[in-house]
C-alpha positions as CSV (number, residue, x, y, z in Angstrom):
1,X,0.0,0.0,0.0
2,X,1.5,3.7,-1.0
3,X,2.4,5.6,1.7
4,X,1.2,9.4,1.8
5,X,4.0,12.4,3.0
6,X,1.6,14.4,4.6
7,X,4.3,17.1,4.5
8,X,4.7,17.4,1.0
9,X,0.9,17.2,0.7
10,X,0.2,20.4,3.3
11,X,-0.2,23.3,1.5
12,X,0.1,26.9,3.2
13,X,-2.9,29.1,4.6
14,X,-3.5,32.2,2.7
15,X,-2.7,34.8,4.8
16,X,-5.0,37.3,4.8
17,X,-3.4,39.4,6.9
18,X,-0.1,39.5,4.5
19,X,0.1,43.1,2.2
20,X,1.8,41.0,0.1
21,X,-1.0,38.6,-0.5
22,X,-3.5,41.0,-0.4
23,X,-2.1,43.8,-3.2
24,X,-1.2,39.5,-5.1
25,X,-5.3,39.2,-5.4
26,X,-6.4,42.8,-5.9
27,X,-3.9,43.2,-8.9
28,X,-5.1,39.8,-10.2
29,X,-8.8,40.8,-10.1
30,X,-8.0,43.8,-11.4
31,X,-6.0,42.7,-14.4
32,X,-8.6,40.6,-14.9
33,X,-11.5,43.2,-15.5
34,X,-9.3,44.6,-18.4
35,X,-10.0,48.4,-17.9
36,X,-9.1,50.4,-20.6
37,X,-6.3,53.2,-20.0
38,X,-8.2,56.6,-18.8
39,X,-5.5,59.1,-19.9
40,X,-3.9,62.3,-18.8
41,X,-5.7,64.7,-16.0
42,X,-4.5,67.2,-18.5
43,X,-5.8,65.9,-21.3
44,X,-9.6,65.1,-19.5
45,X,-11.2,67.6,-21.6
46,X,-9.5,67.1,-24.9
47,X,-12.2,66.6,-27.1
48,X,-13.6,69.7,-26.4
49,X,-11.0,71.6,-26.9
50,X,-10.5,70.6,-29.9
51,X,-14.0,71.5,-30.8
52,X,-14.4,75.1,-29.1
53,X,-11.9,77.6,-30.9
54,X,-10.7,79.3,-27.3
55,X,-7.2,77.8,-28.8
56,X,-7.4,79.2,-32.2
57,X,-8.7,82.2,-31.8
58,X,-6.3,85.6,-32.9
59,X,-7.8,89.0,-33.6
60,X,-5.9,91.7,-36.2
61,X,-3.2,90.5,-38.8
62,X,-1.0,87.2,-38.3
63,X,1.4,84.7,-40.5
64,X,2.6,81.1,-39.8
65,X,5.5,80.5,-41.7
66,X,6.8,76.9,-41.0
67,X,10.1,75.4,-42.5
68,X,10.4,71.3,-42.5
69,X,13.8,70.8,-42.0
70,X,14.1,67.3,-41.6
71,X,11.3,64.7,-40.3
72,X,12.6,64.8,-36.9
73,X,13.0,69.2,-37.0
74,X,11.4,72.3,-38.3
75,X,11.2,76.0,-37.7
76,X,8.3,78.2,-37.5
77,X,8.6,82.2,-38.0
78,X,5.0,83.9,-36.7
79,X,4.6,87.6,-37.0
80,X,1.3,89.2,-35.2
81,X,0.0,92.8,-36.4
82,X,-0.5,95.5,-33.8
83,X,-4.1,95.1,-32.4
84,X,-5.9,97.3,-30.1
85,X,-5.1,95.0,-26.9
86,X,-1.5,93.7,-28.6
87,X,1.4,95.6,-30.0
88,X,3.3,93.9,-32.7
89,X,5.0,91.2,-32.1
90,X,7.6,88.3,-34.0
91,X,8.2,84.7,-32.7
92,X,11.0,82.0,-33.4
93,X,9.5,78.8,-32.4
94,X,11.5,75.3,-33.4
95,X,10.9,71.7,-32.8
96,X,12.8,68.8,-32.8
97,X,11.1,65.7,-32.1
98,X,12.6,62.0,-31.9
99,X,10.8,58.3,-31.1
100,X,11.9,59.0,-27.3
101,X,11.7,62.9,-27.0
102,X,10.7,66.0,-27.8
103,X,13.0,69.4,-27.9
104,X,10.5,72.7,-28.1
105,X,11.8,75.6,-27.6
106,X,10.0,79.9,-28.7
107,X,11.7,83.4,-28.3
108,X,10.1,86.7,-29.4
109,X,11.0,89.9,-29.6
110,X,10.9,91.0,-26.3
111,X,13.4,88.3,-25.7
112,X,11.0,86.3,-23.6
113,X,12.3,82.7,-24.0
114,X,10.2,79.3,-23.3
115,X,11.3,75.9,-23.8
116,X,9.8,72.3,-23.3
117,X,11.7,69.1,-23.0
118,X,9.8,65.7,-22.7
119,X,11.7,62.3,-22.6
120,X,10.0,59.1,-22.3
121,X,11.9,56.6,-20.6
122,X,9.5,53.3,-21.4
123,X,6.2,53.4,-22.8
124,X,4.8,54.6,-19.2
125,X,7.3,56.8,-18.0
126,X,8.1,60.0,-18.6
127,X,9.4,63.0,-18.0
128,X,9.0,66.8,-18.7
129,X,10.7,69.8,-18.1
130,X,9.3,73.6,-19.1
131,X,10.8,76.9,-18.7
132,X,10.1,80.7,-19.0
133,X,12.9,83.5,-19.1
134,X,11.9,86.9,-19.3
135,X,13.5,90.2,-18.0
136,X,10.5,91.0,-15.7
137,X,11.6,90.1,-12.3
138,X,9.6,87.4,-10.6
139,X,8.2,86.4,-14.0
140,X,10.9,83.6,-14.9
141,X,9.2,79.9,-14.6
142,X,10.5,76.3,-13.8
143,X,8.2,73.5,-13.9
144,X,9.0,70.1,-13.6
145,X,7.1,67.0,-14.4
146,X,6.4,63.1,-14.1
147,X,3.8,61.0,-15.7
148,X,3.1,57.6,-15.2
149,X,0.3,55.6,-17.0
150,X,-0.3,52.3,-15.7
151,X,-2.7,50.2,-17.4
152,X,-5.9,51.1,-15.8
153,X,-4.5,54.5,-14.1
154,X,-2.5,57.5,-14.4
155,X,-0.4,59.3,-11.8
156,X,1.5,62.6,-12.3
157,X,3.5,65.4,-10.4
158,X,4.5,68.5,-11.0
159,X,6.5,71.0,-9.0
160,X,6.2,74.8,-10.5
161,X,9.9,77.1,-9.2
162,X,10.1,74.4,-6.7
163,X,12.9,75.7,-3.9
164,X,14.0,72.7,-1.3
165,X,16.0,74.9,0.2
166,X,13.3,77.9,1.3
167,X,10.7,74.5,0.7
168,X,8.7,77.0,-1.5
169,X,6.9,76.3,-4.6
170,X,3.0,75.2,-6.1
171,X,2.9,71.4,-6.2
172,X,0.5,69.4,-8.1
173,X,-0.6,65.7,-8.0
174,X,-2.9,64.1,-9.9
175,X,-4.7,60.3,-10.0
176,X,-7.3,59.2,-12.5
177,X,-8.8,55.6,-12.1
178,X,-10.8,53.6,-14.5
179,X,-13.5,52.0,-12.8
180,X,-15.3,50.4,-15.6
181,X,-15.3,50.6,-19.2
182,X,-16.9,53.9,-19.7
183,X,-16.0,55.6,-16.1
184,X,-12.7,57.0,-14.7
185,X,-12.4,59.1,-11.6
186,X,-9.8,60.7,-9.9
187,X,-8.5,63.8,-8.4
188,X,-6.3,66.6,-8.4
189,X,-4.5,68.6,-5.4
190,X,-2.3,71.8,-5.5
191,X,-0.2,72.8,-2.4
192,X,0.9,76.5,-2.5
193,X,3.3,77.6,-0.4
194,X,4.5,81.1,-0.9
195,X,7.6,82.9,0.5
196,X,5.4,84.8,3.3
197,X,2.6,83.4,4.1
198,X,0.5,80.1,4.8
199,X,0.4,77.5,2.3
200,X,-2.8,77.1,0.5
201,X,-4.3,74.2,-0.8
202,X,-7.2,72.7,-2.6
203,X,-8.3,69.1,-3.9
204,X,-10.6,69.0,-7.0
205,X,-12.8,65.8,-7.4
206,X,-13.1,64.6,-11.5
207,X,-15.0,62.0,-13.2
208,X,-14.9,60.9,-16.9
209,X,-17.3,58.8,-18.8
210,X,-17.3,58.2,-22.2
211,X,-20.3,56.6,-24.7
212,X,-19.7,55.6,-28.3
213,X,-20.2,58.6,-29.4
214,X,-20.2,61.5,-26.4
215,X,-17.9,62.6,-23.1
216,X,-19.0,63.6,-19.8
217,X,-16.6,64.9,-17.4
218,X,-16.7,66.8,-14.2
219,X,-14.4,68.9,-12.3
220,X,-15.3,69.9,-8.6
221,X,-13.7,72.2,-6.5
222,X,-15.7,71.9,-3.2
223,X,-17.8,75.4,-3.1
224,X,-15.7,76.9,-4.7
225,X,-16.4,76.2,-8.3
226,X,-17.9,73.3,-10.9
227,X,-17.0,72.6,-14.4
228,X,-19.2,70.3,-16.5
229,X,-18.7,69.3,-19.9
230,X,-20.1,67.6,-22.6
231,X,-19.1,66.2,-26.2
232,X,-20.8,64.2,-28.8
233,X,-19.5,63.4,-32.2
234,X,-22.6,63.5,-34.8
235,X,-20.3,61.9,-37.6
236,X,-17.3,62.1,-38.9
237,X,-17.7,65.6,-39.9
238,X,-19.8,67.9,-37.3
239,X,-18.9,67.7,-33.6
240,X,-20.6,69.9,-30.8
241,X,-19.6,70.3,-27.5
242,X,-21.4,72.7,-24.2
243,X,-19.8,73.4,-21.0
244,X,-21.1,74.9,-17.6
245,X,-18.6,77.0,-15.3
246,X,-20.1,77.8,-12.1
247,X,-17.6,79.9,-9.6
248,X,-18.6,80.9,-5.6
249,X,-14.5,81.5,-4.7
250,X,-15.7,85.5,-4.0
251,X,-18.4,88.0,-4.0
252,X,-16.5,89.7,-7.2
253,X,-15.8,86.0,-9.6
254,X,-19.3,84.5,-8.6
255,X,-21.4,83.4,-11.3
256,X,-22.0,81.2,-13.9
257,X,-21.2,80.7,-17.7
258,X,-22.6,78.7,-20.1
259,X,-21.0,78.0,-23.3
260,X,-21.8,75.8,-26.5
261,X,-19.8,75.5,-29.8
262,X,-19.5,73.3,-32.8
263,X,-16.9,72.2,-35.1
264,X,-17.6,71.1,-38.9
265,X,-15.4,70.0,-41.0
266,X,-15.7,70.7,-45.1
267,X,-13.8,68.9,-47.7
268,X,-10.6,71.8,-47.5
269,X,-12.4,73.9,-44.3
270,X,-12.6,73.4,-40.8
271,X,-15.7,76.0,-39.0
272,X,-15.5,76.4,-35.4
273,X,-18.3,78.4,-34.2
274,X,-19.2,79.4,-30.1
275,X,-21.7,80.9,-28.0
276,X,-21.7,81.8,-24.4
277,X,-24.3,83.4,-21.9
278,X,-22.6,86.2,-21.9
279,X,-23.6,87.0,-25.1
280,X,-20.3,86.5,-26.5
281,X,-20.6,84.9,-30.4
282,X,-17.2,84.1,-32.1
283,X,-16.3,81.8,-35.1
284,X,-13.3,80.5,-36.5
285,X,-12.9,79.3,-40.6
286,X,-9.5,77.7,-41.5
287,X,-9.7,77.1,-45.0
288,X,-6.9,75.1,-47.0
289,X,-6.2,76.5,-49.6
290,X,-3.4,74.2,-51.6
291,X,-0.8,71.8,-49.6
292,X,0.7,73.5,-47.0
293,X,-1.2,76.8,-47.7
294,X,-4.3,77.8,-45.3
295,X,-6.1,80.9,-45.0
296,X,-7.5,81.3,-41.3
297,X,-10.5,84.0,-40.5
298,X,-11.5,85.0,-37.2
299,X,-14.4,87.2,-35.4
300,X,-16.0,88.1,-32.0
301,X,-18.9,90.1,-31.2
302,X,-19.4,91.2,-27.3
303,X,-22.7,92.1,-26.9
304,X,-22.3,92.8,-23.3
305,X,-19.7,94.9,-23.8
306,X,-19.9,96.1,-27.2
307,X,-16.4,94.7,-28.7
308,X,-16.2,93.5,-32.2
309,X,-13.3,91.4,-33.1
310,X,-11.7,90.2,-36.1
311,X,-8.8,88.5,-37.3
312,X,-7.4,87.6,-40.6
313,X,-4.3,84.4,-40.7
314,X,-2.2,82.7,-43.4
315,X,-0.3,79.7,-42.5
316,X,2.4,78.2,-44.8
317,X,4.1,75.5,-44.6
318,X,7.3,73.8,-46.7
C-alpha cells in the first residue's frame, strides 16, 4: 500500500493578513477586468478643446511660416499685427522631435524665451521639463514634471519654481482611475506655499465617462467652483460640445457661464463656431487652400460689452 508524505501534501494558509497577499489578489482581479487606460488629468477635456476655438482664436493680422527641416526638425517664423489690446510682435519657435523625446523651444522679440523638453523613458514613463525666461523680475518659470500611465491608471506630479532649500513652490498631483469601461475618476491637489505666508491648498474631485459617441466629465472644487462638460461626435464631420462653469471663490468672480460651440469639417475647411451666456458669439474658418497653404478667419462680437473682433491668418508650410 502507497504511503502518503503528509508534509509534501500540506499546503500553506492564505494569509489574509499579509500586504503582500493582499495587493497578489487585488492586482489579479483587477487585471482581470481589463479596464481600458483613462489618460492624462490634462488631457480630460481634450475633445472639447479641440472643438471650441478658445485655442485658435487671434484678432488683427497674423502669419505662420513653417520650415520642415528634416522629419525629426522644423522651424516656425509667426509675426502678429499690432491690435488694439496687442502691439506687434515676431516669434522663433523650433521643434525637434525624436521616437523617445521632444526638444521645443520659442523666443520673441521681447526676448522672452520658453522651452519644453519631454523624454520618455518606457512606454509609461516619462518626463518633462518647461521653462520661461523673461526680464521681468519674478516672472521667470520652472516647472518640472512626471507622468506615469499604468494600465488602468495615471499618476503625475508636478513641482512649478520648486525651492528645497526655502521648501517654496506650487505642487501638483494628480490620479485618475478607470472604474469600468466607460468611467474614470480621480482627483487633483495643488499645495501653494508662498515665501510669506500660509500654504494654501485645494483638492478638485473629477470623473470621466465616455459613450460611443459622447464625453462627460466633471471637475469639482468643493464650493468653490464646478465645471461640467459635454461632447458628442454626430459623424465624422460635425462635432458639438457645451460646458457649464459655475464659480462661488468671492463675491466679485461669482457666477455662472454657459457655453456651446461646434466644429464642422468641409472637404478643404474646418468652422468652429461658439456661443456663451454672456452673449459672446465668435467663429473660426480655416480654409486650406493648396498643400501647406491655409487661410485662417476670425471674429468676436461682445454684446455685453460692445467689442467687435476680427482677425485675418495665413499659415504656410514647406
Amino acid at each position: 500500500m502507497p504511503t502518503i508524505d503528509l508534509a509534501t501534501e500540506r499546503k500553506e494558509p492564505f494569509q489574509f493578513w499579509n500586504p503582500f497577499h493582499l495587493y497578489s489578489s487585488f492586482d489579479s482581479y483587477r487585471r482581470g477586468l481589463d479596464l481600458p487606460q483613462p489618460g492624462t488629468t490634462e488631457n480630460l477635456n481634450k475633445e472639447l478643446k479641440n472643438t471650441f476655438l478658445t485655442n485658435y482664436f487671434f484678432d488683427g493680422a497674423r502669419a505662420d511660416l513653417t520650415k520642415v527641416l528634416s522629419p525629426n526638425f522644423q522651424v516656425t517664423h509667426t509675426i502678429s499685427l499690432a491690435t488694439a489690446g496687442a502691439p506687434s510682435s515676431y516669434n522663433f519657435a523650433a521643434v525637434y522631435a525624436g521616437p523617445e523625446f521632444l526638444i521645443h523651444g520659442t523666443v520673441d522679440n521681447d526676448g522672452i524665451l520658453q522651452s519644453r523638453i519631454q523624454y520618455n523613458w518606457t512606454s509609461k514613463l516619462a518626463t518633462k521639463a518647461q521653462m520661461l525666461i523673461t526680464q521681468v523680475p519674478g516672472q521667470n518659470m520652472l516647472q518640472a514634471e512626471v507622468d506615469y500611465q499604468g494600465a488602468d491608471y495615471t499618476l503625475n506630479g508636478k513641482a512649478v519654481n520648486p525651492s528645497p532649500a526655502e521648501g517654496t513652490g506650487i505642487y501638483v498631483g494628480s490620479y485618475l482611475q478607470s472604474l469600468g469601461k466607460n468611467l474614470a475618476v480621480g482627483f487633483e491637489s495643488v499645495v501653494d506655499q508662498p515665501p510669506m505666508g500660509e500654504p494654501r491648498s485645494k483638492t478638485s474631485l473629477l470623473a470621466r465617462y465616455t459613450q460611443k459617441d459622447s464625453i462627460s466629465t466633471l471637475q469639482w472644487q468643493g464650493s468653490d467652483a464646478v465645471q461640467a462638460t459635454y461632447f458628442q461626435k454626430i459623424n465624422d464631420k460635425v462635432e458639438l460640445g457645451a460646458e457649464l462653469q459655475v464659480s462661488t471663490e468671492s463675491a466679485d468672480r461669482r457666477g455662472a457661464i454657459f457655453s456651446v460651440g461646434a466644429k464642422y469639417d468641409f472637404r478643404q475647411a474646418t468652422f468652429r463656431g461658439m456661443v456663451d451666456s454672456m452673449g459672446k458669439v465668435s467663429a473660426v474658418l480655416e480654409e486650406k487652400m493648396a498643400p501647406g497653404f491655409s487661410f485662417l478667419m476670425t471674429a468676436e462680437v461682445d454684446h455685453m460689452k460692445g467689442q467687435n473682433k476680427v482677425g485675418l491668418g495665413l499659415m504656410l508650410e514647406s
